[in-house]
N, C-alpha and C positions, 0 to 999 in steps of 0.2 A: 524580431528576435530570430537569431539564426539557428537551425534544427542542432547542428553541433553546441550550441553553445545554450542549449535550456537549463535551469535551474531545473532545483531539485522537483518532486520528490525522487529518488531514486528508488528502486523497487528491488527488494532484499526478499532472501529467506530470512527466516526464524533466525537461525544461528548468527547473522551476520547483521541484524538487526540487533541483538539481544548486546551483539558488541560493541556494537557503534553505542548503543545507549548508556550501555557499563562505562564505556570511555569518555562520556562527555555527560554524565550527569546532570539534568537540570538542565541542557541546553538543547535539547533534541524534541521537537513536536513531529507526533507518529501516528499511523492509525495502521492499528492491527487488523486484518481479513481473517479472522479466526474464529472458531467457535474454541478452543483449548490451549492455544497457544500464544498470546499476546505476551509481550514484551512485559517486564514490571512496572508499571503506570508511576512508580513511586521516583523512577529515576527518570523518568519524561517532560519535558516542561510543559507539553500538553499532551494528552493521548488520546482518541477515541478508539472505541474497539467495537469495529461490525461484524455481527457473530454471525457469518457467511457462512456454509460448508462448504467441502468439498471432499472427494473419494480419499479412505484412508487408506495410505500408501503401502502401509503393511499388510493389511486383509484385502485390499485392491475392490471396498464393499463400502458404501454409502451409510453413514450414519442413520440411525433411527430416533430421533422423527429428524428429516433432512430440511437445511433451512434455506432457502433458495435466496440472493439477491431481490430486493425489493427498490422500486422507486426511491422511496423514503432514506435505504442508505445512500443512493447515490448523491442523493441530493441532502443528504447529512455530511457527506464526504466533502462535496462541491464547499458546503458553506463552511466546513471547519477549515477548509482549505485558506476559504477568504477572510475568515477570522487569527489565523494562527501560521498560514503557508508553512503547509506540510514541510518536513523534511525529506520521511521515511516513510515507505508505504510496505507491509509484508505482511505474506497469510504461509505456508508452511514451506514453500519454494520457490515462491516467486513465477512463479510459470501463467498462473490461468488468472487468482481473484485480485490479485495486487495490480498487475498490468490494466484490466479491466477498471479500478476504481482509478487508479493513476493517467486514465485516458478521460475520464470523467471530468478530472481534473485540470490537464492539462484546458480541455477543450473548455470547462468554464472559465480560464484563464483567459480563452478567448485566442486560443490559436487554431488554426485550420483542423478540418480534418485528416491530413495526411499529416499533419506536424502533430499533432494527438495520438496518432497512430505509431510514428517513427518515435517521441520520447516513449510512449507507453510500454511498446515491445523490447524496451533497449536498445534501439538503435543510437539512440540520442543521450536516453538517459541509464543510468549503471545499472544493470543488472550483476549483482555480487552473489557467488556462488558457494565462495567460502567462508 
């Protein structure tokens, strides 16, 4: 597989996640990085949702009690991956937990490291902003 030309998932914000889902009903498997923000599961044709934090962007202050990434999701991630091949991967910008479970991914997929690293950052794979 050529680093240009990887399949999904693609690694969104909230908003641009929320769209894609609205727009395709029923046809979209997604896993949300969120502890508050997950996509509607109702318009998903599958969903999981790892309830990861991260810093809230308006008070720039760490939730209480803070849920740190565990084994267990990445390796929840990996298998729905292989159960369902993710679409869409978003936690509230796309920057840090999305890219992270999306390299997970990639890499169970069974591509290199540097090719895990180029779809995960966006290189390869869409990072959408709007």
């Amino acid at each position: 597989m050529e680093l240009g030309k990887l399949e999904p998932p693609y690694i969104l914000m909230i908003q641009a996640a929320e769209r894609a889902v609205e727009a395709h009903p029923g046809k979209i498997n997604v896993i949300s990085v969120s502890r508050d923000q997950p996509v509607d599961s109702k318009l998903c044709k599958n969903h999981l949702i790892l309830r990861i934090d991260d810093f809230d962007t308006e008070t720039k202050m760490m939730p209480e009690p803070y849920r740190y990434a565990e084994i267990e999701d990445i390796r929840d991630a990996v298998e729905f991956d292989k159960k369902h091949k993710v679409h869409i991967i978003h936690c509230g910008a796309g920057l840090s937990r999305s890219p992270a479970i999306a390299y997970a991914i990639f890499r169970g997929r069974g591509l290199s490291e540097r090719a895990g690293y180029e779809g995960s950052n966006g290189t390869s794979a869409t990072r959408n902003s709007e």
